[in-house]
C-alpha positions as CSV (number, residue, x, y, z in Angstrom):
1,X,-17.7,-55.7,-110.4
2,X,-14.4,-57.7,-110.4
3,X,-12.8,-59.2,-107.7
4,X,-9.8,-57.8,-107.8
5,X,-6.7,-59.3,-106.9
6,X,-4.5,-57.6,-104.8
7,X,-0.1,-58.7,-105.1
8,X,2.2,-58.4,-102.0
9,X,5.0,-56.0,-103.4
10,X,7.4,-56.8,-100.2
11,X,9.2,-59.8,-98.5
12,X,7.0,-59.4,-95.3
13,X,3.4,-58.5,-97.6
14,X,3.8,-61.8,-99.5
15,X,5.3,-63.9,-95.9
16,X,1.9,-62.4,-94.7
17,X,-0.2,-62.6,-97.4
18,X,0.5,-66.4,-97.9
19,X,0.4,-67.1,-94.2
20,X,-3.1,-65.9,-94.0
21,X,-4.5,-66.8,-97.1
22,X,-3.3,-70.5,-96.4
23,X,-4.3,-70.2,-93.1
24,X,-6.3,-73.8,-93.7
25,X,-3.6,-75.3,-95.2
26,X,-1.5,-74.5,-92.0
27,X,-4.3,-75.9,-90.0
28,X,-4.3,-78.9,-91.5
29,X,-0.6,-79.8,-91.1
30,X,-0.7,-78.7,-87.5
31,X,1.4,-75.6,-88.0
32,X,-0.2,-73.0,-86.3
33,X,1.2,-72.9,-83.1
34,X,4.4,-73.5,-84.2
35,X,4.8,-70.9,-87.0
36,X,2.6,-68.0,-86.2
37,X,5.3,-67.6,-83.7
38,X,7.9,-68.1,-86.1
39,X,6.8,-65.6,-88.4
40,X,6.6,-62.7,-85.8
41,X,10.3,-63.4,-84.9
42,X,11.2,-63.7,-88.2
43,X,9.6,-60.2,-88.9
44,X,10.6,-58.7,-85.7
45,X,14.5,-59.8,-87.1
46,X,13.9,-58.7,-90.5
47,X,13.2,-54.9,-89.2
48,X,16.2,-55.1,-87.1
49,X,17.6,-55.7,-90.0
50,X,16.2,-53.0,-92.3
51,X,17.6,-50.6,-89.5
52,X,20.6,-52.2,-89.6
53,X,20.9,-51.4,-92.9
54,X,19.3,-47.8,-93.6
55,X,21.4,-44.8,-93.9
56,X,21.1,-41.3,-94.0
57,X,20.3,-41.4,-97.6
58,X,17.2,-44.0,-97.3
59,X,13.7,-42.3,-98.2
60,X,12.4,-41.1,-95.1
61,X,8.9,-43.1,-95.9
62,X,11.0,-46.3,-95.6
63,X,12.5,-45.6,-92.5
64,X,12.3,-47.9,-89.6
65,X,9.7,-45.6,-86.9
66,X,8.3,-47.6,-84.2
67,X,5.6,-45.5,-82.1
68,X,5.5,-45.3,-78.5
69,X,2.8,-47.3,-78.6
70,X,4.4,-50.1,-79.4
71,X,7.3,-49.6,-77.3
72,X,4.2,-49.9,-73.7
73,X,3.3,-53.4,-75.5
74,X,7.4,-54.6,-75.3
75,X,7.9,-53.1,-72.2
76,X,4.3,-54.5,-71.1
77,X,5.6,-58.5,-72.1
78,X,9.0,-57.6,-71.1
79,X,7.1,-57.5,-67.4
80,X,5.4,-60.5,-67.8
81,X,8.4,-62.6,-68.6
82,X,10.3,-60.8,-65.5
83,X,7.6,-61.9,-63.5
84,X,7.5,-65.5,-64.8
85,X,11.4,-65.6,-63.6
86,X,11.0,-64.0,-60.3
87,X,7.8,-66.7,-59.7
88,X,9.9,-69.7,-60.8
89,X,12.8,-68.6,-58.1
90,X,10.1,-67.7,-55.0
91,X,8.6,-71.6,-56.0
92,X,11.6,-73.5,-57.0
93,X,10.4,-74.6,-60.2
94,X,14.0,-75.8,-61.7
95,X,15.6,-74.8,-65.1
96,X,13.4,-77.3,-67.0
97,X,9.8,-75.9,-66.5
98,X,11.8,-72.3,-66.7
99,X,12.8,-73.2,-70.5
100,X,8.9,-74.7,-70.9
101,X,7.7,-71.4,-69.9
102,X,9.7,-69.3,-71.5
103,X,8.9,-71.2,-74.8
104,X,5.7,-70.9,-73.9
105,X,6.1,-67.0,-73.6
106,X,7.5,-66.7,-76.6
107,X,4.7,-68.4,-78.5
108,X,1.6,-66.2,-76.8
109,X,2.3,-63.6,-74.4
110,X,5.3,-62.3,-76.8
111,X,3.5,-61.9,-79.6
112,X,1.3,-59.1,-78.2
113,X,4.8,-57.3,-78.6
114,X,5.9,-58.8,-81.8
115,X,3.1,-58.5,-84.5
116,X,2.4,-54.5,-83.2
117,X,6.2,-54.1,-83.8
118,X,5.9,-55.8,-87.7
119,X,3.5,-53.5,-88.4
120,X,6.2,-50.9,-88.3
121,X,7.3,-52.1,-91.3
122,X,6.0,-50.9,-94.5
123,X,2.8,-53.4,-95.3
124,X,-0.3,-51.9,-97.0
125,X,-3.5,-52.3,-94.7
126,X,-5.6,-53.4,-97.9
127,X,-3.5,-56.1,-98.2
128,X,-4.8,-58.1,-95.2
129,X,-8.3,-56.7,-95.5
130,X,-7.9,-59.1,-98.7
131,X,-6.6,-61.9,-97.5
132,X,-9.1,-62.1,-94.4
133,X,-12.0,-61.9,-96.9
134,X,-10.0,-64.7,-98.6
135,X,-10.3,-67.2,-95.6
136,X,-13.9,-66.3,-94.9
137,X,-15.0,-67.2,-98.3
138,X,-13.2,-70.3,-97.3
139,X,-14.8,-70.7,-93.9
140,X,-18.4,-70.4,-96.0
141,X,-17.4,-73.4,-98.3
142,X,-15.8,-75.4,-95.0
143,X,-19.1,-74.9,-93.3
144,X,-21.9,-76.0,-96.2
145,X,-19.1,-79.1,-96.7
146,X,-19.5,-79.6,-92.8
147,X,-23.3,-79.3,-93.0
148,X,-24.1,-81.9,-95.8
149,X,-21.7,-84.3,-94.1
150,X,-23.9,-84.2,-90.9
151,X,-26.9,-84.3,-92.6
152,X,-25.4,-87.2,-94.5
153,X,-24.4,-88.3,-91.5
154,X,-20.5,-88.9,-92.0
155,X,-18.5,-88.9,-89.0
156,X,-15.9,-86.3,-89.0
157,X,-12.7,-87.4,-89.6
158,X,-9.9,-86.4,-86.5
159,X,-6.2,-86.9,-86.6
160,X,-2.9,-85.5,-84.6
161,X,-0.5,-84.0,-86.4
162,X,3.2,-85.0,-85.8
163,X,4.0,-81.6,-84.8
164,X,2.6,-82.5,-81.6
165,X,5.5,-85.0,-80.1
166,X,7.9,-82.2,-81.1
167,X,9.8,-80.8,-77.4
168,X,8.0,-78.1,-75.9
169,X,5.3,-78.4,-78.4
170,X,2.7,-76.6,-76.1
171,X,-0.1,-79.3,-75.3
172,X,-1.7,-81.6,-77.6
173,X,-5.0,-79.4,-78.6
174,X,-2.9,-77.3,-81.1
175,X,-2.6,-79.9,-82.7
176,X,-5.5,-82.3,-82.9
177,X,-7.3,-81.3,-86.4
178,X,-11.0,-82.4,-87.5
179,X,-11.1,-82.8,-91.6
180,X,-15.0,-82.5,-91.6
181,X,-16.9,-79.7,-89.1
182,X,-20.4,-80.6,-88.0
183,X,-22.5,-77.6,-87.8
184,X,-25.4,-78.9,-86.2
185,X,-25.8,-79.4,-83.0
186,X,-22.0,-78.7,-82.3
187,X,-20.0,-75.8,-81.8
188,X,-17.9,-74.4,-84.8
189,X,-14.1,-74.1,-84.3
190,X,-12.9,-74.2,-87.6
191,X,-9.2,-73.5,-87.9
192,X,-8.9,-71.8,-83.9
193,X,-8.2,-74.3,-81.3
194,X,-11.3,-74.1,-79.7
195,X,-14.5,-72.6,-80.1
196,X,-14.5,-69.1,-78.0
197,X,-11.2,-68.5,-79.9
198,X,-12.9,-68.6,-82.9
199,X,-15.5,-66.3,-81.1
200,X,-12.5,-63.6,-80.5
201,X,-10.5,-64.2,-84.1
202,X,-13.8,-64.0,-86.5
203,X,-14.6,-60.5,-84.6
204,X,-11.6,-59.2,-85.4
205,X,-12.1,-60.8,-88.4
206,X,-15.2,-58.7,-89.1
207,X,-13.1,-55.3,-87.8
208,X,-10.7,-56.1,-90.9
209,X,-12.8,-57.0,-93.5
210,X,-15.4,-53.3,-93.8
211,X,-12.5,-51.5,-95.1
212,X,-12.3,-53.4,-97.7
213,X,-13.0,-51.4,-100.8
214,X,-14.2,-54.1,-103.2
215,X,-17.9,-54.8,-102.0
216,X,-18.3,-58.1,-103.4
217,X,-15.2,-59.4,-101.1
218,X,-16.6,-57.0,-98.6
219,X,-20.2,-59.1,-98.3
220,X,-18.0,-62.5,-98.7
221,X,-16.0,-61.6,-95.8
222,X,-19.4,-60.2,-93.7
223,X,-21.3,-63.2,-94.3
224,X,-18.3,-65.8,-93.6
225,X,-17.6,-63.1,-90.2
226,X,-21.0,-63.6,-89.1
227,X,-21.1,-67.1,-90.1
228,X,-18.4,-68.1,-87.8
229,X,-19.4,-65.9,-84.7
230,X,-22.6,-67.6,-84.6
231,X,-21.5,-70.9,-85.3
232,X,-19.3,-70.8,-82.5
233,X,-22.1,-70.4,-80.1
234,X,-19.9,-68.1,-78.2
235,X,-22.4,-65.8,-76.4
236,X,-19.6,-63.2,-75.6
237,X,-18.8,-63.4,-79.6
238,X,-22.4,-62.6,-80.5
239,X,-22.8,-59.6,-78.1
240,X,-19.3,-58.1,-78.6
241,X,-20.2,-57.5,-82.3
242,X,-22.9,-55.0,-81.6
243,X,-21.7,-53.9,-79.0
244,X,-17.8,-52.8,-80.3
245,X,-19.4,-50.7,-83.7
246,X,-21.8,-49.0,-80.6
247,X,-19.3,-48.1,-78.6
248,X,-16.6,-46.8,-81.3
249,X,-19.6,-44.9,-82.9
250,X,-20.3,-43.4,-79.7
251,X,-16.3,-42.8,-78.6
252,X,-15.5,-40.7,-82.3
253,X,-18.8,-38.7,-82.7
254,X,-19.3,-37.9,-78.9
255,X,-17.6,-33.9,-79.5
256,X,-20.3,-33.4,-82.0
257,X,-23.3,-31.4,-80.3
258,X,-26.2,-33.2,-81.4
259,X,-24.5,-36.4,-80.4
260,X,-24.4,-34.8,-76.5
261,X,-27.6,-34.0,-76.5
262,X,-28.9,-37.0,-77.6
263,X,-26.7,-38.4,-74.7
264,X,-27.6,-36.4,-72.2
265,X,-31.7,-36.9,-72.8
266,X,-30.9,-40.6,-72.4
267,X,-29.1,-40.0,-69.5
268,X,-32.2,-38.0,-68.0
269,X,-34.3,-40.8,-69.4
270,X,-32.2,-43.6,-68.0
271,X,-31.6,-42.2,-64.3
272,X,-35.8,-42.1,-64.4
273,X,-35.8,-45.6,-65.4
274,X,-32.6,-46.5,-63.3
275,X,-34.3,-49.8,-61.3
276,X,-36.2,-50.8,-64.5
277,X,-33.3,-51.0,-66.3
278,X,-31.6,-52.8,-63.7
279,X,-33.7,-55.2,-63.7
280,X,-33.6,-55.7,-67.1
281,X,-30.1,-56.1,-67.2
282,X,-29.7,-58.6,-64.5
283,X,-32.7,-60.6,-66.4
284,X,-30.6,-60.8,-69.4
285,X,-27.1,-61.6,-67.5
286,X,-29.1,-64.4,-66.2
287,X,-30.7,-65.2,-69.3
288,X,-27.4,-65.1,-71.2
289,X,-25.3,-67.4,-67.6
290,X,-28.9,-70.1,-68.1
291,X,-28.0,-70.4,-71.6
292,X,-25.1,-72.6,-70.9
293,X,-25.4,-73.0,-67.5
294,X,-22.7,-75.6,-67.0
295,X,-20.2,-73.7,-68.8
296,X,-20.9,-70.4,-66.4
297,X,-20.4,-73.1,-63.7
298,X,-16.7,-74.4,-64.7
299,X,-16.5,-70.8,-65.2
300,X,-17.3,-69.0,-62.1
301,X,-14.9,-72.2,-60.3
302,X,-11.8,-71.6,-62.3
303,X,-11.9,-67.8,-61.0
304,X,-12.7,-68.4,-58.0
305,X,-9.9,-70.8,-57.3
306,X,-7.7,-68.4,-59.4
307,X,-8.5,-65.4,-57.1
308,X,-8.3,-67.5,-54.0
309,X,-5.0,-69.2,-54.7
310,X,-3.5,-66.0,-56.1
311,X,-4.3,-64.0,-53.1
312,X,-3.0,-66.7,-50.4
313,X,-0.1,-67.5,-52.4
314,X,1.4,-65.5,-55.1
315,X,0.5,-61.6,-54.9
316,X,3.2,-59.7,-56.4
317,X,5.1,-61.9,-58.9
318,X,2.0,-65.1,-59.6
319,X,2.4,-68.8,-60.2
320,X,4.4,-68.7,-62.8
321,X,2.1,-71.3,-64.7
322,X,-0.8,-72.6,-64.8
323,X,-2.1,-75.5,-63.2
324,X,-4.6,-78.2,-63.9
325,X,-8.1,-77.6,-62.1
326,X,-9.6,-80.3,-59.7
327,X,-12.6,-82.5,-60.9
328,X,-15.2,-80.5,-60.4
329,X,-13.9,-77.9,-62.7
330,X,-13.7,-80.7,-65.0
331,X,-9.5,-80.4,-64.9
332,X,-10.0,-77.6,-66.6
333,X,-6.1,-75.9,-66.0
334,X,-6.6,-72.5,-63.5
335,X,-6.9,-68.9,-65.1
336,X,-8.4,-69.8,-68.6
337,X,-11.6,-68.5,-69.4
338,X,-10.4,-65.0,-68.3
339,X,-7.6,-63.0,-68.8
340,X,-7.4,-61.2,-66.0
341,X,-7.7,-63.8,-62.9
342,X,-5.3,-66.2,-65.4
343,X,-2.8,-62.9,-65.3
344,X,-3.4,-62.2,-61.6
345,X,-2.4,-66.6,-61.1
346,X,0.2,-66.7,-63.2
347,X,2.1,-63.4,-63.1
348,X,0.6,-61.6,-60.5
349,X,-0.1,-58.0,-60.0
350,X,2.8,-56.8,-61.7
351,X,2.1,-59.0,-65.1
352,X,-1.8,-57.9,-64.5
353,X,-0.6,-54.1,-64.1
354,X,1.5,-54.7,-67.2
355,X,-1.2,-56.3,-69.7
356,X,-3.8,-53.7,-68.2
357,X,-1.1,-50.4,-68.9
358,X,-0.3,-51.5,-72.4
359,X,-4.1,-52.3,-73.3
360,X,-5.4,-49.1,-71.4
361,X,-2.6,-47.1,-73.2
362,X,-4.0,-48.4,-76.8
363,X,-7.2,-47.3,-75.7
364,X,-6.3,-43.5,-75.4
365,X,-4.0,-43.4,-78.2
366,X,-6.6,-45.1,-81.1
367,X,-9.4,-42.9,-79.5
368,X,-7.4,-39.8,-79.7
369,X,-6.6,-40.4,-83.8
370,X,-9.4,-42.4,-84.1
371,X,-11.3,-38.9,-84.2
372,X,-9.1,-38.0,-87.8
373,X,-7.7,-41.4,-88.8
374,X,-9.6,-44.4,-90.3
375,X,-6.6,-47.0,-89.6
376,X,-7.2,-45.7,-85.8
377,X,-10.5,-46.1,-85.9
378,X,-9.9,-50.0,-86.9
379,X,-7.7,-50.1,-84.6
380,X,-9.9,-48.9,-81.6
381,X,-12.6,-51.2,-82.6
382,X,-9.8,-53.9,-82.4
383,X,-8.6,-52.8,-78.7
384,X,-12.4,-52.6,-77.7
385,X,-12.7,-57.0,-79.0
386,X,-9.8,-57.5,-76.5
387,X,-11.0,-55.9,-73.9
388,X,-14.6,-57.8,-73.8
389,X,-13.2,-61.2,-74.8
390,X,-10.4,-60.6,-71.9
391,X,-13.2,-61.4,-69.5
392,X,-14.1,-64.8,-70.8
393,X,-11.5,-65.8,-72.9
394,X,-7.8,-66.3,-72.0
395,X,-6.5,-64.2,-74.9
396,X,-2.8,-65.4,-74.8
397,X,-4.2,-69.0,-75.9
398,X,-5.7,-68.2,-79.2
399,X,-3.4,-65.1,-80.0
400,X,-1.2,-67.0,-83.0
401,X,-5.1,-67.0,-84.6
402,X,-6.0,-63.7,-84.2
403,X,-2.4,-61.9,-85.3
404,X,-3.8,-60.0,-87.8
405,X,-5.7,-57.8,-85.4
406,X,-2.4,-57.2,-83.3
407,X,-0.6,-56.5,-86.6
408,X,-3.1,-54.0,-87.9
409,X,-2.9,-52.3,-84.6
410,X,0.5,-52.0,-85.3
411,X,-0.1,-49.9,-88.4
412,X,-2.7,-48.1,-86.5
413,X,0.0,-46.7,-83.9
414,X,2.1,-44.7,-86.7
415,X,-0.5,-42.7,-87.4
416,X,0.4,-39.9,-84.9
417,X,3.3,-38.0,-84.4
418,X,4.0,-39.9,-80.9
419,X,6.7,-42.0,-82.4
420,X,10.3,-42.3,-81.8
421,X,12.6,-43.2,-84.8
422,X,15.4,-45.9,-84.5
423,X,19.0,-44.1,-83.9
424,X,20.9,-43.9,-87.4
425,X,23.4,-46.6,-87.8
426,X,26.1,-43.8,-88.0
427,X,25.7,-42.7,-83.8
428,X,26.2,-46.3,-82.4
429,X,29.0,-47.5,-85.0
């Protein structure tokens, strides 16, 4: 069997297609946390645009929909940002770490909103199943390059790009690049800016690449997937696997009958079994918390800290921003390593309530279609990845990696009925 080539046929396929498939080439220069961004708003302003443009006679398939479902994620970032300005007035923060935040919004939290919104436009699915198969196979080649220089012991070769001294450029790892990636006895990170994002982007990865239809691309993708979840040592990346294709199995074959009953003699089983399998369970948390035991320690600090000085502090409306940890959290800044105490510091209950509606929300409207649709069904498994890494991974920092997953979910949304299509240019003119 061939592979296949697949051609973008629109101005946002080949911006997309390109961006991905040179997703190394974009690594390299430093780009990545500049114009991930920049694509979504471009995007985003290309199908205000379209609107702009269509009339009563344009093809109804090339009409501008947006589901409801994307509308919860704007309204869910619009929150946030409120909450970052009510923050900045309760501390006093001044105009010039208001424009650093808000540049700072704009380049994670926004996206969440932007890349679900772009997939209202007309892009073929297929199309980025491709392309994500694309960077795996080159992943594979990055990693036996990586390999044979550590084995020939050549030191890996690190540079800063430029990009970094731009204004508001967003912290100096973004841009700090290795040109040769040890695989032993290091943690991969490839082209994610550090290695639990690479954890969260190569499972998403793996969602995107099993519907592709070509099987040779299919196994390419798999194996460079699999490659990069282990490599990144991430032990939330190697359980979540398993444990998303489990639980979507289980969440769109559950109204079948022999699927309850199976359930239910478990659940007989299990309550039986109840303290063995408590047991068990804590063994392996423990085992799992032992296997990096210093990591779980910087961990467990950074919430508690986060919790502490969110709850004495800033309730309602957060921080604002983060701030850098004290030494023994080795200055590790407060609220990463999990999304929800880094929500509840900087944006408080109402930017935690926010992320939480517009995630929950996805949940119920890719399991509802998820039961007919196989988009939805990608989807779901995509929503399920972001819920488990949101407990050890702040997902805001590595989102302009994993954008692919927010823009299939996108494409995932419009297929239900629950959509609301833009006014016609005629009523507001």
């Amino acid at each position: 069997m061939k592979l296949i080539a697949i051609a973008p046929q629109n101005l946002p396929e080949k911006l997309i297609w390109y961006y991905i498939v040179g997703t190394y080439l974009i690594y390299y220069l430093g780009g990545q946390y500049l114009l991930a961004p920049l694509l979504g708003t471009f995007l985003v302003l290309y199908l205000f645009w379209q609107w702009w443009n269509q009339t009563a006679a344009t093809p109804l398939d090339e009409k501008i929909t947006i589901s409801l479902s994307v509308w919860v994620w704007i309204f869910a970032m619009l929150v946030l940002e409120g909450a970052t300005i009510v923050s900045h007035l309760d501390f006093n923060l001044g105009l010039k770490r208001f424009i650093e935040t808000f540049a700072d919004w704009s380049r994670t939290w926004a996206l969440f909103a932007f890349f679900p919104l772009v997939g209202s436009l007309k892009i073929r699915p297929q199309l980025i199943y491709r392309a994500i198969c694309i960077v795996c196979l080159q992943s594979l080649i990055l990693v036996i390059i990586g390999s044979l220089a550590t084995l020939l012991q050549i030191p890996e070769i690190t540079y800063s790009s430029p990009l970094g001294s731009l204004p508001l450029n967003g912290g100096e790892l973004q841009y700090e690049v290795d040109i040769i990636h040890s695989v032993i006895n290091q943690r991969l990170r490839l082209f994610a800016p550090w290695s639990p994002a690479l954890g969260v982007t190569s499972n998403i990865y793996f969602c995107l690449i099993l519907p592709e239809q070509n099987k040779k691309w299919r196994w390419i993708g798999m194996v460079g997937a699999i490659t990069m979840i282990v490599g990144s040592v991430s032990r939330t990346a190697v359980i979540c696997l398993p444990t998303v294709f489990l639980l979507t199995w289980v969440l769109t074959n559950f109204l079948r009958p022999w699927v309850q009953f199976i359930a239910g003699g478990l659940s007989f089983i299990g309550g039986i079994y109840l303290p063995i399998l408590f047991e068990f369970l804590n063994t392996l948390k423990e085992n799992v918390r032992n296997f990096r035991a210093g990591s779980s320690e910087v961990r467990d600090g950074l919430e508690r800290i986060a919790v502490d000085r969110w709850w004495s502090e800033a309730r309602i409306w957060g921080h604002g921003l983060s701030e850098t940890g004290p030494a023994w959290v080795s200055r590790m800044p407060i609220g990463t390593h999990h999304t929800w105490f880094g929500l509840l510091f900087t944006h408080g209950l109402v930017g935690c309530v926010a992320f939480a509606m517009a995630l929950f929300w996805s949940f119920i409207d890719l399991l509802i279609k998820a039961q007919n649709h196989e988009n939805a069904r990608i989807g779901l498994r995509i929503v399920l990845v972001l819920i488990i890494f949101s407990f050890s991974e702040h997902l805001n920092g590595s989102v302009f990696v994993f954008w692919p997953g927010l823009l299939m979910l996108g494409i995932a949304f419009k297929e239900s009925q629950s959509s609301y299509r833009l006014p016609k240019l005629e009523s507001i003119t």
